[in-house]
mmCIF file as gemmi writes it, N, C-alpha and C atoms, coordinates in Angstrom:
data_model
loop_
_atom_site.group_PDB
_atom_site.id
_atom_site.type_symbol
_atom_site.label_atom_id
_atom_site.label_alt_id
_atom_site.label_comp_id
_atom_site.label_asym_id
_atom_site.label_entity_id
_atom_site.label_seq_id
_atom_site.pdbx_PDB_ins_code
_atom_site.Cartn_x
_atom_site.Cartn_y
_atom_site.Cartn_z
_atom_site.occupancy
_atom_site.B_iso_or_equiv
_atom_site.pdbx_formal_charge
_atom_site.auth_seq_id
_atom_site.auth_asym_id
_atom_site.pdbx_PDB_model_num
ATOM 1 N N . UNK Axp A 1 ? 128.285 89.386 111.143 1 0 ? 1 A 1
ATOM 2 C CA . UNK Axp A 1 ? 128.215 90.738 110.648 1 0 ? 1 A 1
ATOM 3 C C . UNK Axp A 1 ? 128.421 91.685 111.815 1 0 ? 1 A 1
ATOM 4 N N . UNK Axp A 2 ? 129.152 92.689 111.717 1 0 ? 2 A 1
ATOM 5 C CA . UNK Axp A 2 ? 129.777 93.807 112.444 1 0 ? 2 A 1
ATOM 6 C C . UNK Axp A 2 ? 128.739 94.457 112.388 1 0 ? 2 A 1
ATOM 7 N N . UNK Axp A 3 ? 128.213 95.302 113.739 1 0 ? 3 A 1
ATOM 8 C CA . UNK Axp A 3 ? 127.069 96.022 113.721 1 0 ? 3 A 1
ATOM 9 C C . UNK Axp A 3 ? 128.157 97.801 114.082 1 0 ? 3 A 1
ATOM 10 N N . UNK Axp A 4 ? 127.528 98.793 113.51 1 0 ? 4 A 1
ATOM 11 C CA . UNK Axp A 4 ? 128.528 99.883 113.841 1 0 ? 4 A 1
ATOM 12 C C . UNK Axp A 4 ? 127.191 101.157 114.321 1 0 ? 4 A 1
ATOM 13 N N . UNK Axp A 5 ? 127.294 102.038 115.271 1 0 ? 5 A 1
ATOM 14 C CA . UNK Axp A 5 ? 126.624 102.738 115.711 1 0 ? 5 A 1
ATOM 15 C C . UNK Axp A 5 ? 127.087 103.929 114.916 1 0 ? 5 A 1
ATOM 16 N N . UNK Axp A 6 ? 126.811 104.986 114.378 1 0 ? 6 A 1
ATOM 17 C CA . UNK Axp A 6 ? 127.579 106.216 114.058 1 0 ? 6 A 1
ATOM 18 C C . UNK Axp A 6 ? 126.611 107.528 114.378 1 0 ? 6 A 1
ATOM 19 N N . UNK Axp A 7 ? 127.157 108.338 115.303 1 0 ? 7 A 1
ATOM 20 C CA . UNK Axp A 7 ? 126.536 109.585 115.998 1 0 ? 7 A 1
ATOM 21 C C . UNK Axp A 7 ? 126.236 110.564 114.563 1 0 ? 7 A 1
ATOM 22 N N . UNK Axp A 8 ? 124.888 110.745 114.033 1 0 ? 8 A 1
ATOM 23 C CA . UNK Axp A 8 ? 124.917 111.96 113.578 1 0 ? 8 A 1
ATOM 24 C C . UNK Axp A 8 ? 124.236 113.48 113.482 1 0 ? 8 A 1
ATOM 25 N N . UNK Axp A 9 ? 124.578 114.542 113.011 1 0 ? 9 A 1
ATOM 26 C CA . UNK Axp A 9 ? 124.17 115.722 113.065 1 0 ? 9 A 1
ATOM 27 C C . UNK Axp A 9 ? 122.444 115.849 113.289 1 0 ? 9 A 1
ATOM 28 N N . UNK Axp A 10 ? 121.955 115.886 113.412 1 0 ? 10 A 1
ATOM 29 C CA . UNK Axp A 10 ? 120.431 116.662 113.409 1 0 ? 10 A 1
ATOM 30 C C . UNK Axp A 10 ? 120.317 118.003 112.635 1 0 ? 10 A 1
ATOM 31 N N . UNK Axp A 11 ? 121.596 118.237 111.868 1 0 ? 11 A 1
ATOM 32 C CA . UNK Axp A 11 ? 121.187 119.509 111.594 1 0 ? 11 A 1
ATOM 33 C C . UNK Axp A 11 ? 121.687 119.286 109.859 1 0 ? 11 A 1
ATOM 34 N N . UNK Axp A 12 ? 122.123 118.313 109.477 1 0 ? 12 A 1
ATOM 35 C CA . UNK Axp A 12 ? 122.308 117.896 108.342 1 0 ? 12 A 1
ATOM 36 C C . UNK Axp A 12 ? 121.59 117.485 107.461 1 0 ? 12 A 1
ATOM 37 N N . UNK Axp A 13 ? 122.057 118.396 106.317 1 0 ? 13 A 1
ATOM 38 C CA . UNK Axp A 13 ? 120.758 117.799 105.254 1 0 ? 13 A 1
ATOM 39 C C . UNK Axp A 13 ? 120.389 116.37 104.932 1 0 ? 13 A 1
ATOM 40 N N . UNK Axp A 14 ? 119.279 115.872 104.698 1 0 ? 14 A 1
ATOM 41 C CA . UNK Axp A 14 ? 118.898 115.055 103.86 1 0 ? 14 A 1
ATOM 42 C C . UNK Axp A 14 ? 119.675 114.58 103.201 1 0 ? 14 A 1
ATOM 43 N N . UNK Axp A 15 ? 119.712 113.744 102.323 1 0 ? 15 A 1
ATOM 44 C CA . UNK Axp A 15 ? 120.63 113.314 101.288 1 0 ? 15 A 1
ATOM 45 C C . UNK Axp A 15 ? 119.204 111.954 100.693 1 0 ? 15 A 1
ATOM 46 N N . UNK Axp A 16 ? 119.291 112.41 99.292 1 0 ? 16 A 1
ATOM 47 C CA . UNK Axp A 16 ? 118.188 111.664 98.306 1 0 ? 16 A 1
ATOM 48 C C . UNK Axp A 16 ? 118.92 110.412 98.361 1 0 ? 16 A 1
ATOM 49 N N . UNK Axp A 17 ? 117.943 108.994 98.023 1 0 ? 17 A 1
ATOM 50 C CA . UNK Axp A 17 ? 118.506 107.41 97.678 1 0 ? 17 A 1
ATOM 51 C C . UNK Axp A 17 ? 117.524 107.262 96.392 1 0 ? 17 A 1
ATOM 52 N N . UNK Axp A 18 ? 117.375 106.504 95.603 1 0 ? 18 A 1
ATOM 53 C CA . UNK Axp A 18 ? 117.024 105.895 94.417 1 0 ? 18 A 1
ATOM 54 C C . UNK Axp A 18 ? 116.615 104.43 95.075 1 0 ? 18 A 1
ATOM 55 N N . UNK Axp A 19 ? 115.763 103.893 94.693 1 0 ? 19 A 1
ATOM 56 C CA . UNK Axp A 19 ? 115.274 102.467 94.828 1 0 ? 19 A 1
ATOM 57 C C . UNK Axp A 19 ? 114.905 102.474 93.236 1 0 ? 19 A 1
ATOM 58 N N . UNK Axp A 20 ? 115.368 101.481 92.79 1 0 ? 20 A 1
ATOM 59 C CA . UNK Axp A 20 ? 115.042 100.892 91.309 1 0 ? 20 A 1
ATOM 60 C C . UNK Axp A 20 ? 114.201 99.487 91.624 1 0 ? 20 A 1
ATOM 61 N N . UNK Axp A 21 ? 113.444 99.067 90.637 1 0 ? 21 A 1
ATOM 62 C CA . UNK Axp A 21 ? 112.933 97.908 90.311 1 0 ? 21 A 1
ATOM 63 C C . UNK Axp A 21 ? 112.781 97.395 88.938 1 0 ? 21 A 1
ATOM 64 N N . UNK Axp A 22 ? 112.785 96.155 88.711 1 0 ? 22 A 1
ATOM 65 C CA . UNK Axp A 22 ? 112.108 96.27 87.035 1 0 ? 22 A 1
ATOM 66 C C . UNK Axp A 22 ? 111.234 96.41 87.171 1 0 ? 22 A 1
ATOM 67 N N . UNK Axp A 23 ? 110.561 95.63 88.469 1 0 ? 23 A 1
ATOM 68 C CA . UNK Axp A 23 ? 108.746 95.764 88.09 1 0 ? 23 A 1
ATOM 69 C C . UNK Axp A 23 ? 107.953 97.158 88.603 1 0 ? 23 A 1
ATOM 70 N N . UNK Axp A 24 ? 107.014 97.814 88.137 1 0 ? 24 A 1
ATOM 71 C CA . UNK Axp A 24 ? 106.345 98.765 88.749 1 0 ? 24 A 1
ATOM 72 C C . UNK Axp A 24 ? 106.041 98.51 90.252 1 0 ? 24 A 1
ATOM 73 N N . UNK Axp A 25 ? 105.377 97.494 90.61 1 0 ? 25 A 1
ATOM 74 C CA . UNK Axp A 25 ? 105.036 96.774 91.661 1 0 ? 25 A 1
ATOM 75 C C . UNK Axp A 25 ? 106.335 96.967 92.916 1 0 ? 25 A 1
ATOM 76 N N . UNK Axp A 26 ? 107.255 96.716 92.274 1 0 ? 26 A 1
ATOM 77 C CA . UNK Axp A 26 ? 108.261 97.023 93.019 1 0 ? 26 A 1
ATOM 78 C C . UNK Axp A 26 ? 108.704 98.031 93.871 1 0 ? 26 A 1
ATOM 79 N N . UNK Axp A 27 ? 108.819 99.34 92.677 1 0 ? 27 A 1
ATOM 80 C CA . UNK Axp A 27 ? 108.979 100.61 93.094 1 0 ? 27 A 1
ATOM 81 C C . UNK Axp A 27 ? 107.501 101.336 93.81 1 0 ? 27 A 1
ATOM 82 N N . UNK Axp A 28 ? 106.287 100.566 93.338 1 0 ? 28 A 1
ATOM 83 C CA . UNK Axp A 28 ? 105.142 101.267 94.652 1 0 ? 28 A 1
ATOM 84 C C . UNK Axp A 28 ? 105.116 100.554 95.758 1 0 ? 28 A 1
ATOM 85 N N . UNK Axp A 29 ? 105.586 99.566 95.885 1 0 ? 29 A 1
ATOM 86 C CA . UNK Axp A 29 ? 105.501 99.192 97.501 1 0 ? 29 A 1
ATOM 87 C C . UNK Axp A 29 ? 106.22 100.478 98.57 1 0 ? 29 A 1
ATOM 88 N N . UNK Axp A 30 ? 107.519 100.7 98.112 1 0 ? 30 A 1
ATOM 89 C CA . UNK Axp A 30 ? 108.525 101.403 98.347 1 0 ? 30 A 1
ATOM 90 C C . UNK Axp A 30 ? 108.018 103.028 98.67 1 0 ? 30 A 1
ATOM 91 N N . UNK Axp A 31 ? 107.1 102.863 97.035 1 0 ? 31 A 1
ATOM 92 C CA . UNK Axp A 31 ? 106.793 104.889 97.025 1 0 ? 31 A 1
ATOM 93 C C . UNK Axp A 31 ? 105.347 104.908 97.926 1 0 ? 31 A 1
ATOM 94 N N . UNK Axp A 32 ? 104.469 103.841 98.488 1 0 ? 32 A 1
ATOM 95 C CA . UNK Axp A 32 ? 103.819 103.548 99.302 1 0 ? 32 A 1
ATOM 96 C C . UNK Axp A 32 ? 103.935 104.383 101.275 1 0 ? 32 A 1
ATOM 97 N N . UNK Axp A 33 ? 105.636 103.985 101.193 1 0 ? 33 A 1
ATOM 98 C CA . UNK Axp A 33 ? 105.711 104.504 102.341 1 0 ? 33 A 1
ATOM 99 C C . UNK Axp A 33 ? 106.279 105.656 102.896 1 0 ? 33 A 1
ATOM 100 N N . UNK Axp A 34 ? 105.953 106.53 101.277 1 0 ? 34 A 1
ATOM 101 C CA . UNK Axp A 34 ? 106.565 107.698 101.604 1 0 ? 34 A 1
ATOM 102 C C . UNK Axp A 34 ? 105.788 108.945 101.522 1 0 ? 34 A 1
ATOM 103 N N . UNK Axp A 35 ? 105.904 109.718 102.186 1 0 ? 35 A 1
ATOM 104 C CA . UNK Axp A 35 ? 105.11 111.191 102.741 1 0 ? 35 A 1
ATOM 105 C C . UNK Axp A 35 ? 105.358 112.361 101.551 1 0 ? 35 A 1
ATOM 106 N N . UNK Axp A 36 ? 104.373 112.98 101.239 1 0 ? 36 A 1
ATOM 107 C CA . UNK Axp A 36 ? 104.678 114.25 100.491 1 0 ? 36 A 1
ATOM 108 C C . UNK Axp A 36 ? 104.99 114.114 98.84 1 0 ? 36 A 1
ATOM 109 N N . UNK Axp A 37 ? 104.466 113.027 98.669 1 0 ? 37 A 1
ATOM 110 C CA . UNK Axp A 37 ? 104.747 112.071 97.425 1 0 ? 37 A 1
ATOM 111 C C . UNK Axp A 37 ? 104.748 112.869 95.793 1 0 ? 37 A 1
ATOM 112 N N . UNK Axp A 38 ? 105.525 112.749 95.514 1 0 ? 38 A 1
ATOM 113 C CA . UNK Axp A 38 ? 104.56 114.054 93.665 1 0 ? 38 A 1
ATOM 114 C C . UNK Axp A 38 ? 105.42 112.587 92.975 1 0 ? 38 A 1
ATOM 115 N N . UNK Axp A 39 ? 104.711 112.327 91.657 1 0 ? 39 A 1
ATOM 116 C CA . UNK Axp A 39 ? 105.123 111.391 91.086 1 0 ? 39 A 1
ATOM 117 C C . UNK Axp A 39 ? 105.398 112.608 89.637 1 0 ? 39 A 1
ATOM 118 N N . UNK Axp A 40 ? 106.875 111.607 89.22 1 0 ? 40 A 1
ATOM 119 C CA . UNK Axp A 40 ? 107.176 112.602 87.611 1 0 ? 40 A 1
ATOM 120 C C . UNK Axp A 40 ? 107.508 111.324 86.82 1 0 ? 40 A 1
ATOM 121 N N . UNK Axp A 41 ? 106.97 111.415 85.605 1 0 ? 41 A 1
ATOM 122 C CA . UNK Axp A 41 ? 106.892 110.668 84.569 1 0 ? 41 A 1
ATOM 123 C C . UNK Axp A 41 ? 107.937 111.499 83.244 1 0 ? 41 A 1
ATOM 124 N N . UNK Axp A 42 ? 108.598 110.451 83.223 1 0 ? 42 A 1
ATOM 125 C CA . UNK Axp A 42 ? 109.605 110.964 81.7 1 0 ? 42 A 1
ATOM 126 C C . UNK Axp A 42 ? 109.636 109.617 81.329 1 0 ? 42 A 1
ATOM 127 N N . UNK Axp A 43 ? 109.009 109.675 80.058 1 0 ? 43 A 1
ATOM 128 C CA . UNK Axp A 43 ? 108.893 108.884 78.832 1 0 ? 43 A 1
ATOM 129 C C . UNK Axp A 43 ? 108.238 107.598 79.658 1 0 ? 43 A 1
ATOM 130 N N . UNK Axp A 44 ? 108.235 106.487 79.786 1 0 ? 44 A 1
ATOM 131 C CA . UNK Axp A 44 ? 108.312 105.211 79.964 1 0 ? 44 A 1
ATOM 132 C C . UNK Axp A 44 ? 108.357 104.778 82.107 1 0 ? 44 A 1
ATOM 133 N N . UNK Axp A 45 ? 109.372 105.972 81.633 1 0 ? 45 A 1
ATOM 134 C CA . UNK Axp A 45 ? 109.693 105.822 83.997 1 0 ? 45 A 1
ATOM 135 C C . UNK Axp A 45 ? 108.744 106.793 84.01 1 0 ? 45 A 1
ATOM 136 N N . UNK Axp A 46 ? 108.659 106.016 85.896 1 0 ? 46 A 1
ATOM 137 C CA . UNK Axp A 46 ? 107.871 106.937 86.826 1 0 ? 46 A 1
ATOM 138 C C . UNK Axp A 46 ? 108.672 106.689 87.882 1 0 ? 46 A 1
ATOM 139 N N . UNK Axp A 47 ? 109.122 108.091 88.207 1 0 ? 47 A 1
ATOM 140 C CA . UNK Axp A 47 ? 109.196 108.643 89.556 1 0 ? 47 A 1
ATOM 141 C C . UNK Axp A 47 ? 109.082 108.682 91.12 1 0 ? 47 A 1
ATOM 142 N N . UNK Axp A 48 ? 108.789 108.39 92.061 1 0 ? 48 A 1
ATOM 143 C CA . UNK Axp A 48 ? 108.47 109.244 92.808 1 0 ? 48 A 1
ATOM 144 C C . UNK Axp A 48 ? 109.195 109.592 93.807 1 0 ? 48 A 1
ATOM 145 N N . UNK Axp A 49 ? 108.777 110.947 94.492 1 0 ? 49 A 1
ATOM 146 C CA . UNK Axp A 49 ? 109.42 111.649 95.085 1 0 ? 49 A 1
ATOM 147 C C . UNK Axp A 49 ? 108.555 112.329 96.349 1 0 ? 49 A 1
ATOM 148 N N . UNK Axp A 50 ? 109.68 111.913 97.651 1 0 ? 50 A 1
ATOM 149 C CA . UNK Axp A 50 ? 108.57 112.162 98.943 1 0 ? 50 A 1
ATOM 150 C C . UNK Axp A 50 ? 110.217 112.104 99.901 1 0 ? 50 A 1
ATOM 151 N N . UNK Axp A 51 ? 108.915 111.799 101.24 1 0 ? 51 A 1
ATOM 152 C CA . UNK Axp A 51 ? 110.218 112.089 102.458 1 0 ? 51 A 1
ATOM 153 C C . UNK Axp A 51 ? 109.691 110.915 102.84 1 0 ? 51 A 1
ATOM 154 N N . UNK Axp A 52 ? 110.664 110.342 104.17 1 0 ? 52 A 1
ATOM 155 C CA . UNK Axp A 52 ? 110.504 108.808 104.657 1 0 ? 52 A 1
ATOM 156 C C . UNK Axp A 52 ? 109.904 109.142 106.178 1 0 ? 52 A 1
């Protein structure tokens, strides 16, 4: 595997990722290690939403 370095901005936004799981368990390990956390629930899913 090719390892690649790429220089970037410090001044560039963020950009959101999605982690899916089937299991709940899954997605809280994940929402576990994240800062500033608000969880949103629509219907059945849960959410969450933080910084890394």
């Amino acid at each position: 595997m090719k390892s690649v370095i790429v220089k970037g901005n410090s001044q560039s936004p963020s950009q959101p990722i999605i982690i899916q799981g089937s299991m709940p368990i899954e997605a809280q390990h994940f929402a576990a290690l994240l800062d500033n956390v608000v969880i949103e629930k629509t219907g059945l899913f849960v959410f969450y939403k933080g910084t890394l």
